[in-house]
C-alpha positions in Angstrom: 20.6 -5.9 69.7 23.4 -7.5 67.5 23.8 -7.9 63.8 23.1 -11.7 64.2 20.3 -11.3 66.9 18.6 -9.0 63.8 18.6 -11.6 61.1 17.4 -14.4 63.9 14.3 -12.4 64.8 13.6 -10.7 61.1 11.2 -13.7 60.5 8.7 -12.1 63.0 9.6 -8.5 62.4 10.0 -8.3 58.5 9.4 -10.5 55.7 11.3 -13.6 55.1 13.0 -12.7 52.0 15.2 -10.8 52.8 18.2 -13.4 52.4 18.8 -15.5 49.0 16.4 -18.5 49.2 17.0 -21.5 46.7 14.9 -24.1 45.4 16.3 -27.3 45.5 13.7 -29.4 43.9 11.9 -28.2 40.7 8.6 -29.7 39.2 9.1 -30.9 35.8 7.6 -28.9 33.1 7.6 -28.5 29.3 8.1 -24.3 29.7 11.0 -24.5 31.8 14.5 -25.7 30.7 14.8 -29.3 31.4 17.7 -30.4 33.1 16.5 -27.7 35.9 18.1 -28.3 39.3 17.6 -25.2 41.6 16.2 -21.8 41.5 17.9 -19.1 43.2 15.5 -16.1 44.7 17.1 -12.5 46.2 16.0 -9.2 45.9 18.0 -6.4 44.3 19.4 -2.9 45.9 15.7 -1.6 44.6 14.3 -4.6 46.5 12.6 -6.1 43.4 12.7 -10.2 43.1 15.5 -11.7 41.1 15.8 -14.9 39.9 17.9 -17.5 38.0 17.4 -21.5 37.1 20.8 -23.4 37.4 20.8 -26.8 35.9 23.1 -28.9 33.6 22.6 -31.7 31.2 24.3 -33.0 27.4 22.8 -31.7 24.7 21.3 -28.4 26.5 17.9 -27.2 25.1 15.3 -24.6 25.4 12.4 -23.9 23.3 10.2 -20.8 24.9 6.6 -22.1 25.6 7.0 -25.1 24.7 6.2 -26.4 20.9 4.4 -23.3 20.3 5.8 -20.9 18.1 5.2 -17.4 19.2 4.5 -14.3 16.2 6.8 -11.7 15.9 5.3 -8.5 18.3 2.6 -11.0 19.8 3.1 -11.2 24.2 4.2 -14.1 25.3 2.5 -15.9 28.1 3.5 -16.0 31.7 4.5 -19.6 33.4 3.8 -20.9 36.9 7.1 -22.6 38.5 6.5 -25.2 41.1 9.2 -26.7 43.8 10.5 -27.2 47.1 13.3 -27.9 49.5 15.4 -31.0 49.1 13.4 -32.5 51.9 9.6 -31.3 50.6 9.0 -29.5 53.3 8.9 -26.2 52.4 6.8 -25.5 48.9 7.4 -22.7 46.8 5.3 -21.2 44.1 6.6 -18.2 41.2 3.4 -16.7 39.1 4.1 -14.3 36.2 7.7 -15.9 35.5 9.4 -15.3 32.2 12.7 -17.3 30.9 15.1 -14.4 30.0 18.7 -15.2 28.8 20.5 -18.6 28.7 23.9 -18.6 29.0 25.7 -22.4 28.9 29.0 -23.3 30.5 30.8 -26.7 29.0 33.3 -28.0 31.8 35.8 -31.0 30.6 37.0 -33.0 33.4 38.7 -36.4 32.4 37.9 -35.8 28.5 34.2 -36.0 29.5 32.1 -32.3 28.5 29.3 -31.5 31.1 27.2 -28.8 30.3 25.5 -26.4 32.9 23.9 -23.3 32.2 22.0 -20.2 34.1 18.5 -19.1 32.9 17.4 -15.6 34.4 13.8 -15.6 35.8 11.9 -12.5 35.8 8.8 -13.2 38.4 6.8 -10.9 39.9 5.1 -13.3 43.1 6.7 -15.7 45.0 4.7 -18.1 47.4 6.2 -20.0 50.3 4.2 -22.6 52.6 5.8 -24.6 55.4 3.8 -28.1 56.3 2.1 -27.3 59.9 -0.7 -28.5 61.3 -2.4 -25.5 62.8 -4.4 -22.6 61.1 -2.7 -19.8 61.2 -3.8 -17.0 63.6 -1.7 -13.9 62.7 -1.4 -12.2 59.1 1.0 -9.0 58.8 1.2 -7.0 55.8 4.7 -5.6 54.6 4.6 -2.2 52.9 8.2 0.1 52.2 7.2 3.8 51.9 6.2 4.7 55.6 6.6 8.0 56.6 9.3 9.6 59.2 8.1 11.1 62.1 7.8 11.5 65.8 4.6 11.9 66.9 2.7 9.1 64.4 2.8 6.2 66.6 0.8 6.6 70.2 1.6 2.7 71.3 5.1 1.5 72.5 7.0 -2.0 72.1 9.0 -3.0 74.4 11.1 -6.2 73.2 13.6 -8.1 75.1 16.2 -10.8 74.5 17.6 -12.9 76.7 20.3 -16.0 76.0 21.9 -18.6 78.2 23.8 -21.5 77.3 23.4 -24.4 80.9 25.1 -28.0 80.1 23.9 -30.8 82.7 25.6 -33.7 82.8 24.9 -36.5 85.0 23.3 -34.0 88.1 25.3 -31.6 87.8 24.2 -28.1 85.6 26.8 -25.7 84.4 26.4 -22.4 82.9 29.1 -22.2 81.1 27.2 -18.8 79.5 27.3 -15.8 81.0 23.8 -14.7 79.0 23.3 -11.8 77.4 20.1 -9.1 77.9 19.5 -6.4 75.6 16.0 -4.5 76.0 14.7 -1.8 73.6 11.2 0.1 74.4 9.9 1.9 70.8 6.9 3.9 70.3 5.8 2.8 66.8 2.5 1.1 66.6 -1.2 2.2 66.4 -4.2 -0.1 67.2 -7.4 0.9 65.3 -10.5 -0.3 66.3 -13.5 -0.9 64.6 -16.8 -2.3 65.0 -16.2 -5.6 63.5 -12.4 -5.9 63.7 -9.3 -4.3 64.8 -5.8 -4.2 63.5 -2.2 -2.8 64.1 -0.1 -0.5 61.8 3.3 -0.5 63.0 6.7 1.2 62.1 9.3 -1.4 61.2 12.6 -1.3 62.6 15.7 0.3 61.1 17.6 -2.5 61.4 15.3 -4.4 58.9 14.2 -4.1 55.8 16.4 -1.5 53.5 18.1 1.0 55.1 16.8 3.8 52.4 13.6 2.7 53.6 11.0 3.6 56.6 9.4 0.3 56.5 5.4 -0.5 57.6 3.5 -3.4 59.0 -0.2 -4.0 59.0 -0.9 -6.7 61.3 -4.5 -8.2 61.8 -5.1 -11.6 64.2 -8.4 -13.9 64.7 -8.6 -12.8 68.4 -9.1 -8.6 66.7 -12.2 -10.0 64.9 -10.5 -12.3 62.0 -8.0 -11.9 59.5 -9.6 -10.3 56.3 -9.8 -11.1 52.5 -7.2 -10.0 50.3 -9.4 -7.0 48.7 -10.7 -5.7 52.2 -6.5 -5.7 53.2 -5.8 -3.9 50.2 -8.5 -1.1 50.7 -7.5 -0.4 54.1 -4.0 -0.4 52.9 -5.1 2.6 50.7 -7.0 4.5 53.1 -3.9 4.2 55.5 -1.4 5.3 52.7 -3.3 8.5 52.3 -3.6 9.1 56.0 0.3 8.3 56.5 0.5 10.8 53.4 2.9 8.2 51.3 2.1 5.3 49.0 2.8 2.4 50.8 4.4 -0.2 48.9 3.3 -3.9 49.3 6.1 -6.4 49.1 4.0 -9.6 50.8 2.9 -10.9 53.9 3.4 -13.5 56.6 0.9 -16.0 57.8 1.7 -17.2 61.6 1.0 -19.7 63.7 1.4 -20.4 67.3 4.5 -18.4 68.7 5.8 -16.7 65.8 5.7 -19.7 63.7 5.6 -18.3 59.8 3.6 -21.2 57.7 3.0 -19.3 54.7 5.2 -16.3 52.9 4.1 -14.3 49.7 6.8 -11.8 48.4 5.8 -9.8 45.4 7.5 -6.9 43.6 7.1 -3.3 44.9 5.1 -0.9 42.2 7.3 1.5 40.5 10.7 2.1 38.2 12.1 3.9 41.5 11.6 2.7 44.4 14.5 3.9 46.3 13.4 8.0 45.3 9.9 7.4 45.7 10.7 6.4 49.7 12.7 9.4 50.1 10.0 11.9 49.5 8.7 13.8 52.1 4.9 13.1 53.7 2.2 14.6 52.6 -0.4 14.4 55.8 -4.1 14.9 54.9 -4.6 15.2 58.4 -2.5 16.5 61.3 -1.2 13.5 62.7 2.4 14.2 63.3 2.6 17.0 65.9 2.5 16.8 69.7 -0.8 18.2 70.0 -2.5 15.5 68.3 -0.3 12.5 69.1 -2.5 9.3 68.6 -4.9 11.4 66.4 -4.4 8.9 64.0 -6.1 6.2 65.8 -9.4 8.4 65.7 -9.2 9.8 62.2 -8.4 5.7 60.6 -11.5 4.6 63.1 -13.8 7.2 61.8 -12.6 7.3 58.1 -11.9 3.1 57.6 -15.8 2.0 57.9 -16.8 4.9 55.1 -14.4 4.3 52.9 -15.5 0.5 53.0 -18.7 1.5 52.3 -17.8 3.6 49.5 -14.4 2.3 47.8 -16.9 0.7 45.0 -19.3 2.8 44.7 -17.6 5.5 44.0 -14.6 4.3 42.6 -12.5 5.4 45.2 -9.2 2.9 44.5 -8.8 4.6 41.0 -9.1 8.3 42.4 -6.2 7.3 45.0 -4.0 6.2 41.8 -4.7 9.0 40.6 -3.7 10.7 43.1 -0.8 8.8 43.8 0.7 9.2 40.4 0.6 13.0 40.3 2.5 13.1 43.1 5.6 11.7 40.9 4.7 14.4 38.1 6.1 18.0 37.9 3.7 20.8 39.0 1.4 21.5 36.2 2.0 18.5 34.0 0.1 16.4 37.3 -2.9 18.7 36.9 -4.6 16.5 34.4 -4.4 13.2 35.9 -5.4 14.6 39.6 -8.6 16.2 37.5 -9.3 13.0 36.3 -9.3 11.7 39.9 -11.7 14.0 40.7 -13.9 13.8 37.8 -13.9 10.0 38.7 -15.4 10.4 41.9 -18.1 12.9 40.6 -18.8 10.5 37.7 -19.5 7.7 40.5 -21.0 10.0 42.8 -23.8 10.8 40.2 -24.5 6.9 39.0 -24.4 6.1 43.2 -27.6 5.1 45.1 -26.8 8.5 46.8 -27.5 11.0 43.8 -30.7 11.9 43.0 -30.5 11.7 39.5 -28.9 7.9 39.5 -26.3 8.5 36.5 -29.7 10.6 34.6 -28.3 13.9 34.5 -31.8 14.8 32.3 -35.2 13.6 31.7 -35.7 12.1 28.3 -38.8 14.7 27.9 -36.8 17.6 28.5 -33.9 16.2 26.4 -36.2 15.9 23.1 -37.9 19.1 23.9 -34.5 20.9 24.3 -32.7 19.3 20.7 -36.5 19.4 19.3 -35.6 21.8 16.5 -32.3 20.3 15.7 -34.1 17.0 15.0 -36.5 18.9 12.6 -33.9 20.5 10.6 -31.7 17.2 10.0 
């Protein structure tokens, strides 16, 4: 497939901020620079979210938060931004924004000044909702950090693109055309299925997201059983990182509707100071999963494993021992020993205050205790 064919489809097969967005219309507020006209969005060469307010007006001026005056060393508050397009059709939300620098521009034409000026934006989520009618049907997940491999994926994809270009005028019809066909069949896609749902993790193609990147898709859809809750996404997410044996990254998601229809986008920045090394690590497979003799192993060790770890993510405080075990991983040899203890001691901790302990958290009977310090209490 072409360049251009790439960037047509990417809405379906990566998430939709890829390109620079702007905001054309900005909600007036009292923490934002007045005289605000657009918002330009992009993400940088470590694909974290960038952001700047242009706007212009005499007499420029910004005070942060407001009227409030903020204390030296004190954190200063996050601010929502609201917008849209010029037509208010498309809605746009940034959470945890910050106004950085100001610089102002003062441009004389005919002996009258105009003042314009660029505000950075630091903001961490970005929320984009098209106005549509129908429920959406399809949610996929977008992760960077996948892992490389050739034997990951059992399922294949085939996808095929076809283009014609008929004018009819009057009765007659003219192809004035020729059409194109391109065809690609990839295997890169697993379907897991579970007792109350079932879902798809598939390898992104090269030709989107960034090219330093093996890129990941979770995809989930009402007719697999419903689309889940944030939290339940985000704990399968985990157990599938440590499967795939890298930390997936999540950068958003896509809600669809009908055909491929995206009515609501969420981009958010990927964890981490280094992205771009972090995806170039090599795998670290629990589980056999990427060898010829187990191809599609991965669908039976995520159906088995998912359910449990469901069960137990609370419990046993599972999410925090993964972190742990995450952030070892970018620690030299030795120096990680500490935190991947604590990941350990974690789950014991939780295993011994679980339902499923005898004890329930009492490592010792409160007889045995005073009979055991008995003596020490005397002599104090």
């Amino acid at each position: 497939m072409s360049k251009d064919n790439h960037a047509s489809l990417s809405r379906v097969e990566w998430e939709g901020f890829t390109s620079k967005l702007e905001i054309e219309k900005i909600k007036e507020s009292e923490l934002i620079p007045k005289g605000s006209e657009a918002i330009e969005i992009w993400r940088d060469d470590n694909y974290k979210l960038k952001s700047r307010i242009l706007g212009g007006y005499e007499g420029f001026m910004y005070e942060p938060g407001g009227n409030d005056k903020h204390i030296a060393g004190t954190i200063v508050p996050s601010i929502e931004i609201e917008g849209s397009d010029y037509h208010g059709l498309i809605s746009y939300k940034l959470s945890h924004c910050y106004i950085g620098s100001i610089s102002n521009n003062v441009t004389r034409l005919d002996s009258n000044p105009k003042t314009s000026f660029i505000a950075d934006l630091v903001v961490y989520r970005i929320e984009k909702k098209t106005l549509h009618d129908s429920e959406p049907d399809i949610l996929v997940e977008w992760y960077l950090n996948g892992p490389v491999g050739s034997f990951i994926f059992p399922r294949s994809t085939s996808r095929e693109l076809k283009e014609d270009f008929i004018r009819k005028r009057f009765d007659n019809e003219e192809k004035l055309y020729p059409g194109t066909h391109t065809e690609e069949h990839t295997r890169d896609f697993a379907f897991i299925e579970l007792e109350n749902r079932s879902f798809i993790i598939q390898s992104i193609p090269k030709y989107y997201g960034p090219s330093w990147s093996n890129c990941i898709g979770i995809e989930y859809r009402n007719e697999w059983g419903g689309i889940p809750d944030e939290e339940e996404r985000e704990a399968i997410s985990e157990v599938v990182s440590f499967i795939l044996g890298k930390h997936l990254l999540n950068v958003g998601y896509t809600k669809f509707a009908g055909l491929g229809y995206p009515v609501e986008e969420v981009a958010e920045n990927p964890w981490g100071s280094n992205v771009v090394s972090l995806c170039q690590d090599t795998a670290l497979f629990p589980v056999d999963i990427d060898n010829y003799s187990t191809w599609g192993y991965i669908e039976k060790v995520l159906a088995q494993l998912i359910p449990q770890y469901l069960l137990l993510r609370n419990e046993l405080n599972l999410r925090q021992a993964l972190w742990n075990y995450w952030i070892s991983l970018d620690l030299a040899i030795g120096v990680n020993l500490p935190i991947l203890s604590a990941g350990v001691e974690t789950i014991a901790k939780s295993w011994f205050k679980s339902s499923k302990s005898k004890t329930k958290g009492v490592y010792i009977s409160k007889n045995n205790y005073d009979e055991l310090l008995a003596d020490d209490f005397i002599s104090m």
